[in-house]
Structures are given as C-alpha cells and as structure tokens.
C-alpha positions as CSV (number, residue, x, y, z in Angstrom):
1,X,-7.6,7.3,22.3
2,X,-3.8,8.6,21.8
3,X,-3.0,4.7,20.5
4,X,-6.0,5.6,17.7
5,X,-4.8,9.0,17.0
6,X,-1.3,7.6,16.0
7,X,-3.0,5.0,13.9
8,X,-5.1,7.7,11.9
9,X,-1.9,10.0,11.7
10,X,0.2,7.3,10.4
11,X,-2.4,6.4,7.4
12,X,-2.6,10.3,7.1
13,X,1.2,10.6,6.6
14,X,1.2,7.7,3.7
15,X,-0.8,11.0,1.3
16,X,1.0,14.0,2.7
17,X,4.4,12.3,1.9
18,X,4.1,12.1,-1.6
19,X,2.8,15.2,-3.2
20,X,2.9,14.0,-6.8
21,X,0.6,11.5,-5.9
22,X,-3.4,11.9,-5.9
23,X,-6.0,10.2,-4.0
24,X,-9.6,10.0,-4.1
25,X,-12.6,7.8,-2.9
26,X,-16.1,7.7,-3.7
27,X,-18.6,6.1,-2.4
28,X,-17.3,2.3,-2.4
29,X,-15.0,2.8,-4.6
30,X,-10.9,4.3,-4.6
31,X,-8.3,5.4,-6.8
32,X,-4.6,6.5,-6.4
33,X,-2.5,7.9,-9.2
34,X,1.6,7.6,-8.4
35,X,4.4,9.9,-9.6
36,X,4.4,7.9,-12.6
37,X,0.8,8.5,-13.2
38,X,0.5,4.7,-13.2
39,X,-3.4,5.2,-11.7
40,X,-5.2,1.9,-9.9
41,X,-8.7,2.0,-8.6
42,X,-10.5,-1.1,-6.0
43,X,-14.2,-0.9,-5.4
44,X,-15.8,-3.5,-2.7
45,X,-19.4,-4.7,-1.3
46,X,-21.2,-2.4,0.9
47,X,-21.3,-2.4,4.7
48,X,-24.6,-2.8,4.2
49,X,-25.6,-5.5,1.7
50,X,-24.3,-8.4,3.7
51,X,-22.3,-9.6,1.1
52,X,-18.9,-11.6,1.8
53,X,-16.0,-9.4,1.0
54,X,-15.6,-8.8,-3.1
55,X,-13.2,-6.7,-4.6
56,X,-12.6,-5.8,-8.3
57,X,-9.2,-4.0,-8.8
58,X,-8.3,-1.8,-12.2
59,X,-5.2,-0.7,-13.1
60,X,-4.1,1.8,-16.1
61,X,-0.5,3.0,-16.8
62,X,0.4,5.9,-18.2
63,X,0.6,6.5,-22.3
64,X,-1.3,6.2,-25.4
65,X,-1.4,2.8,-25.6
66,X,-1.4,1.7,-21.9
67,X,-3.8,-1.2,-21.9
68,X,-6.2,-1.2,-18.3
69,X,-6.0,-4.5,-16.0
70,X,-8.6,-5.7,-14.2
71,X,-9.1,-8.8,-11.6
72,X,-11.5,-9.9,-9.0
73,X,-11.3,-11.3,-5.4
74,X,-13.0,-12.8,-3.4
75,X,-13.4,-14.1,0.2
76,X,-15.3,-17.6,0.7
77,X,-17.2,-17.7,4.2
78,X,-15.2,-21.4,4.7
79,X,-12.3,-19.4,4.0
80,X,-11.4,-21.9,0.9
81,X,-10.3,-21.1,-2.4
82,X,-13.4,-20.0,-4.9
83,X,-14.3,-22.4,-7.7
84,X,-14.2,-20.8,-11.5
85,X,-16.0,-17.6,-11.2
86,X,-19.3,-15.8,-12.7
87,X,-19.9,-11.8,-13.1
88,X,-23.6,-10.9,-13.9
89,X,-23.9,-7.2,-14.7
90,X,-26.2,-5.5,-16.9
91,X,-26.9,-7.8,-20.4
92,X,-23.5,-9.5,-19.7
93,X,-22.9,-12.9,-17.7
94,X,-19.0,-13.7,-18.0
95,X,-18.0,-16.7,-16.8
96,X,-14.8,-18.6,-16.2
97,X,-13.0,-16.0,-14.3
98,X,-10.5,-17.0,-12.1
99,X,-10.2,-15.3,-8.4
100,X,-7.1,-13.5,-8.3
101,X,-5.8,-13.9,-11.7
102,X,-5.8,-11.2,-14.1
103,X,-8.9,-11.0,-17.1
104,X,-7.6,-11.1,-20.4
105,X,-8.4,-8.4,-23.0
106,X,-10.9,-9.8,-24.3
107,X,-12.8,-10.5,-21.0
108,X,-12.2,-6.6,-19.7
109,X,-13.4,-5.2,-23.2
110,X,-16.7,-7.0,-22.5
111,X,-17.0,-5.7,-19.3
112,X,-16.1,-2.4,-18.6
113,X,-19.0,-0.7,-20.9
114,X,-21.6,-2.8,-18.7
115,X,-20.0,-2.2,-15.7
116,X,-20.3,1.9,-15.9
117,X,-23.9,2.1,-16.0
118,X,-25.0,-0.6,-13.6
119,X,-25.2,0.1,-9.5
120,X,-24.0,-3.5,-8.5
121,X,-22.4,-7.1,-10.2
122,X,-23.5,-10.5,-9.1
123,X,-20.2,-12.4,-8.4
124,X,-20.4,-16.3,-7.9
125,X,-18.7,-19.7,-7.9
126,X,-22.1,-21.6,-7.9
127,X,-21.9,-22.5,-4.1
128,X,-21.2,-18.5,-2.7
129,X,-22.6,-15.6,-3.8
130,X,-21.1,-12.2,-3.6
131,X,-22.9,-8.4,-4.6
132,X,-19.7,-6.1,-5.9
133,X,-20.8,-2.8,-5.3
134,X,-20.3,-0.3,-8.6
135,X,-21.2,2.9,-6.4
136,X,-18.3,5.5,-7.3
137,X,-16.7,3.6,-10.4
138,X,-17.2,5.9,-12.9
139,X,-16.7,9.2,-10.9
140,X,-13.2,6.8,-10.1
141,X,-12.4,5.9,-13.3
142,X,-13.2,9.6,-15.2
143,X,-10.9,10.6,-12.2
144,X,-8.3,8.6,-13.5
145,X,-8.9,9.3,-17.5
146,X,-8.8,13.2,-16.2
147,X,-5.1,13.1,-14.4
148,X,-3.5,10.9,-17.4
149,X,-5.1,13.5,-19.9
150,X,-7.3,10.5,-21.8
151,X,-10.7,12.4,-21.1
152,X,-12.4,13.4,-24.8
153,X,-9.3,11.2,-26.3
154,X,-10.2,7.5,-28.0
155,X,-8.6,6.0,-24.9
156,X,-10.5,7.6,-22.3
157,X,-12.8,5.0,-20.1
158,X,-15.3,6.8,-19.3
159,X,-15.9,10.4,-22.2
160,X,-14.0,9.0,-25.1
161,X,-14.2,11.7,-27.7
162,X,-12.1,12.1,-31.1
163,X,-9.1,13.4,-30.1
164,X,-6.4,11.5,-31.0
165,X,-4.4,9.1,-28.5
166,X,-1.0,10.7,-29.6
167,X,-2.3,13.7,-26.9
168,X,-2.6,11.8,-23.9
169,X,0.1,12.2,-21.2
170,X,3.0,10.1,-21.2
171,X,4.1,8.2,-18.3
172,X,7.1,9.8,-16.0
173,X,10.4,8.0,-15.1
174,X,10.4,7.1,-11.3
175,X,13.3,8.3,-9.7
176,X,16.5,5.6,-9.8
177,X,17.4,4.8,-6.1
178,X,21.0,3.2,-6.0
179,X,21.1,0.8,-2.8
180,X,23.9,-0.3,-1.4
181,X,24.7,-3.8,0.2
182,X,24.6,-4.9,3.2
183,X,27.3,-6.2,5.7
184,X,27.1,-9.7,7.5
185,X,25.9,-10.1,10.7
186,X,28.7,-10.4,13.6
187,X,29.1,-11.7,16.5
188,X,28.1,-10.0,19.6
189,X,25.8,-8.1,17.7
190,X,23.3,-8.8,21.0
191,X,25.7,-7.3,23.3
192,X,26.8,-4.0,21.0
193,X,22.7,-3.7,20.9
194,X,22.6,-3.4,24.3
195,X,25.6,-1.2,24.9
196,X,24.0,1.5,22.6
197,X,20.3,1.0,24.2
198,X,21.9,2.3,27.5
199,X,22.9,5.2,25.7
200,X,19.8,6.3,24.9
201,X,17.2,8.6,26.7
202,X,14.3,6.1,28.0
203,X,12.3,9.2,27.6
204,X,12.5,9.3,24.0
205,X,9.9,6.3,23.7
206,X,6.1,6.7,24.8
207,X,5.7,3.5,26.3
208,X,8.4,1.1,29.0
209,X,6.8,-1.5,28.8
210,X,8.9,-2.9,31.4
211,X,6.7,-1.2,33.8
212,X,3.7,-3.4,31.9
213,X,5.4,-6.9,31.9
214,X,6.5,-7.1,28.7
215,X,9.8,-6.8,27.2
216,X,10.3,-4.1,23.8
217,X,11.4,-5.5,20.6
218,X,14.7,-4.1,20.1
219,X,16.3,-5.2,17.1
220,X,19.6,-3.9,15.7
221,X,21.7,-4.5,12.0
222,X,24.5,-3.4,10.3
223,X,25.1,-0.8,8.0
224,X,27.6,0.0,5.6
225,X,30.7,1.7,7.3
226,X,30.6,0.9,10.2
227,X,27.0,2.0,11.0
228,X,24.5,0.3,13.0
229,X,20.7,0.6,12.6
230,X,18.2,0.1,15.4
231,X,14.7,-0.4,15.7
232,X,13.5,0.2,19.4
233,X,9.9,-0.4,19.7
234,X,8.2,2.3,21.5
235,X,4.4,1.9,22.0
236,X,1.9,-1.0,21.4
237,X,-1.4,-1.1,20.6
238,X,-3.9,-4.0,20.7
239,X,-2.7,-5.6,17.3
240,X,0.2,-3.1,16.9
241,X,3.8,-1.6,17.7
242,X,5.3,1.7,16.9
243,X,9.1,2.1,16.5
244,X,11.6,4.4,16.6
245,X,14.7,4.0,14.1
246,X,18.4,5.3,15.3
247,X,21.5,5.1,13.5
248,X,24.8,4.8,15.5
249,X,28.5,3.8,15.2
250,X,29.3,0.5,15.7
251,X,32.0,1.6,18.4
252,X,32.0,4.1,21.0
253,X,30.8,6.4,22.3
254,X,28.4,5.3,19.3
255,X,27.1,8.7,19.3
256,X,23.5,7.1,18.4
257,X,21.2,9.5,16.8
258,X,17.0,9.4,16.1
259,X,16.5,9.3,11.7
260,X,13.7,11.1,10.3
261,X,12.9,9.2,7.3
262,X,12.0,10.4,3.8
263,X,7.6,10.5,3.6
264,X,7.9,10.5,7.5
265,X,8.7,13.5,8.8
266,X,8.0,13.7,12.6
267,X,6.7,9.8,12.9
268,X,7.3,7.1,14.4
269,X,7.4,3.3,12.4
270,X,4.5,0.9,12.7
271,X,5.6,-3.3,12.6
272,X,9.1,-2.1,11.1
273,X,11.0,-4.6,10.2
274,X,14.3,-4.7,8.5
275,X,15.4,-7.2,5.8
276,X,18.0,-7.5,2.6
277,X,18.8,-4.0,2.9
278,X,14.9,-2.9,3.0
279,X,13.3,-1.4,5.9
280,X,9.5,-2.0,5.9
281,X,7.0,-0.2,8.1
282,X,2.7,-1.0,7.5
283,X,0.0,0.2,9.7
284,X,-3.3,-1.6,10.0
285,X,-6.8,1.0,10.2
286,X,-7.9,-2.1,12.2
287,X,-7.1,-5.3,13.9
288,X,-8.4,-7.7,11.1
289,X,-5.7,-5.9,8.6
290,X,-8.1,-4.7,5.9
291,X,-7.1,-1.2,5.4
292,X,-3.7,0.2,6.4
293,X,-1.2,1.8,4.5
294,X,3.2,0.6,4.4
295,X,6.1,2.6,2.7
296,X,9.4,1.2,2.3
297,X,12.9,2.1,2.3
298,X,16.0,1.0,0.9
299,X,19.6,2.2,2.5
300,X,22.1,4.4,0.0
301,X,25.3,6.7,0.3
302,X,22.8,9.5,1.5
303,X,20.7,7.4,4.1
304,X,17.4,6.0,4.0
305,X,15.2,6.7,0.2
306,X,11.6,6.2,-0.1
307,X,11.1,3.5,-2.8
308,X,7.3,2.7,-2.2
309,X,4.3,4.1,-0.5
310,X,0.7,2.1,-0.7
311,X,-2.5,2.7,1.2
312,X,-5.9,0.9,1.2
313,X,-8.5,3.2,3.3
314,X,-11.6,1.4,2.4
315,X,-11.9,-1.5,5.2
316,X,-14.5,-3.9,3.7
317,X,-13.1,-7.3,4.8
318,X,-10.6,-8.3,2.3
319,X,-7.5,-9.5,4.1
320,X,-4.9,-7.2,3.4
321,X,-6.7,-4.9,1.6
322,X,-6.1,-3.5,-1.5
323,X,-3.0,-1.2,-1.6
324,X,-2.9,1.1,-4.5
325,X,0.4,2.7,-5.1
326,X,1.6,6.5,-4.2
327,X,4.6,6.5,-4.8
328,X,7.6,4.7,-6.2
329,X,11.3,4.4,-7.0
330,X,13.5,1.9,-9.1
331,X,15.8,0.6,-6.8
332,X,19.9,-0.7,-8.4
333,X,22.6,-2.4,-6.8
C-alpha cells in the first residue's frame, strides 16, 4: 500500500509543480494547457467497448493564427505496424491516414466538424478494427478554446462567433534556462562513489535492500566545479525504483547533501537517470507503462531547473501513453 501511495503522490506532484499549467479530463478524453498556453488534448477507447487501444491526439498553440494538429494511433493485437488507415465518423469516411504521422490541413478541416457531434469513430486498417471513443471531446476542446481566449472568436473549435482573431491571447515566452556542460568522467569515479555512500545516513532511504538480496543502484556523475551528483536508489516497487539525489564535493569530507528539486518539493525520483547534462525522472500509474507522468531537469550556475513536465493519467493501453505537456523551458548552452 505505501509503494501505491508514492506512485499516486508522485503523478500528483507532476500538476501541483506547475501552477501556470491546467489540467482537465472528461470522460475519455484529456487536456493540459502549459505556461505557454500551448494546449494538447488525447482521447482513447473505452474500458468497456473492447476495442484495442486507439488514440487521437490534438494539439493547438497559442495565437491568432496557431493552426490545431491532429494524429491517430493505434495498437495492432499482433503488435505489428497498422496498414494505411480509415476513420468513419458521422457522414465522413477519410481514408489514407497514416498511424502516427501527423494529418494534413486538409484532412483535420474535414474532420473536426464531424467529430464534435458524434459519440464514437470507427478506426481501421481493413484487417483490425478499433472504436475511438469521442466521449469528453468537446467539453476538452471548448476547454481549451476558453484558456487561449478563442471562444466566440473565428478561431475558436468548438463556439466560433464573430469576433475577430486579432483578440485571442498570444502565446507566452517559456522561460530561457542556460545549462552548463558537463565534465568527463574520471577515473576512480567507482571508488569516490563509494567513499561518499559511507558518508551518508542509511536511514535516509526507505528501503536496504541488502536486507532483501538485492543490491541498490547507486549511480554517481560529475558536476561542474568540482561537484559530484548521486543517485541512490531508495525503494522498489514491482516494476519501479525511487531515488534520492545528493550533491557533494568531489573531495573530502564531501560534505554530501539531499537536493530538493524544482516541481519536487519533498519527493523522491522515480527511474532517474542522468544523461548529457539532463536528469530524467518518469513514474508509471502501472506496470504496463500507459499512464505515468516524467519532468526533467537540466544542471545551471543555480543548481538543478525544471525544463519539462508531462503527464498521461488516462491508462487505456497505449504504450507509453500520451504525455501532454505542463510545463516547459528553452534550454542554451
């Protein structure tokens, strides 16, 4: 039960850490809006129509003439690629879609207008079949018109009206994140790792798994001046690991102390990993990784800065899921 309860506080933590962002789900459907109002929305199958997993992703950015994207997926029960795809929905059969590959303009003008007034699409490839589930699209999609200030403007997707598209919001700038680089690798990194492990409560991790049989990943990297980051895993679930990060001098008494990372106050990582100066942490909502959230970092003169936060709380089956954006930065070197 307590390796549950982190899991749903970490997926919590992904929405409380960014409060520019929204979030919002209906029915079968999502939406997430970041801090540049860039909005996405994913809507899926239902648990209960016995459909393979089917997904159709749509994606606005901010502005007057921000066009929307759209693409479908799709999961084959051989677990091959999908031939040429066909959406039936309302008076419209559009065929020639591609899985995974964005619709043109053309293709998305056709079918949005059938798609907001219909309760489900047929998807096929001639051999599978698939039922996309339009439950919560609209109420998504006037969600999204609302928050970017198109409602009652000729942009809006949902209640167009006559006001002109000069009065929609504009996009904002994401914040500019300057990383730095990283330094090599050295040898006798192994051994410095385990110098400054020693140093370092065993009570500050919830788990020894020593006591289990199993060995912790410990991992450890360098830092500009003279810094060392580690990664001690500290608790494992069935399919996975929590972390703790510390930062330490690379000489002693390395003086090694816990980081509390920006959009994670008080937690611990899930899977981190660490890799060209990014530090990566995802959790799964279950074991077959079709919900989670992940956030990243990048390492600057002031520590660790957010750069990207992504969730996916609906778990219908699509590997992965589908992470829509909360929050981002533009990283420079």
């Amino acid at each position: 039960m307590k390796k549950l309860k982190l899991v749903l506080v970490m997926l919590a933590l992904a929405g409380a850490s960014t409060a520019e962002a929204m979030r919002f789900g209906v029915k079968d459907w999502e939406a997430a809006c970041d801090n540049t109002r860039r909005c996405e929305a994913v809507g899926y199958q239902t648990d209960e129509s016995g459909s393979a997993p089917v997904a159709l992703w749509l994606g606005r950015d901010a502005g007057a003439g921000a066009a929307l994207e759209a693409k479908l997926s799709v999961v084959t029960e051989d677990d091959k690629d999908a031939g040429p795809l066909t959406i039936v929905v309302g008076k419209l059969t559009l065929a020639g879609l591609k899985a995974d590959t964005a619709l043109t303009t053309e293709q998305i003008a056709r079918l949005m207008p059938q798609l907001l007034d219909a309760e489900t699409a047929k998807v096929s490839d001639g051999k599978w079949h698939w039922l996309l589930s339009l439950a919560g699209l609209k109420a998504a999609l006037l969600k999204m018109d609302d928050l970017q200030g198109r409602v009652g403007t000729t942009t809006a997707l949902v209640k167009p009206g006559t006001r002109a598209a000069s009065t929609v919001l504009p996009p904002l700038a994401a914040p500019t994140v300057r990383a730095l680089a990283m330094p090599p690798a050295q040898k006798g990194d192994e051994r410095l790792l385990a110098a400054i492990v020693k140093t370092i409560p065993a009570g500050d991790c919830d788990v020894d798994f020593k006591t289990e049989g199993a060995s912790a990943d410990t991992s450890a990297y360098r830092l500009p001046g003279g810094k060392v980051l580690l990664l001690l895993e500290c608790g494992r679930a069935a399919y996975q690991s929590w972390f703790n990060v510390w930062i330490a001098a690379d000489k002693q008494p390395y003086a090694a102390k816990r980081v509390t990372l920006p959009g994670m106050e008080g937690g611990d990582l899930m899977n981190a990993s660490f890799e060209n100066g990014k530090l990566n942490s995802y959790a799964k909502g279950r074991g077959v990784f079709d919900c989670g959230a992940a956030w990243d970092w990048v390492w600057t003169a002031q520590g660790f800065q957010l750069v990207d936060v992504a969730e996916s709380n609906l778990c219908r089956g699509m590997p992965g899921g589908f992470m829509l954006r909360e929050w981002t930065a533009t990283v420079v070197k």
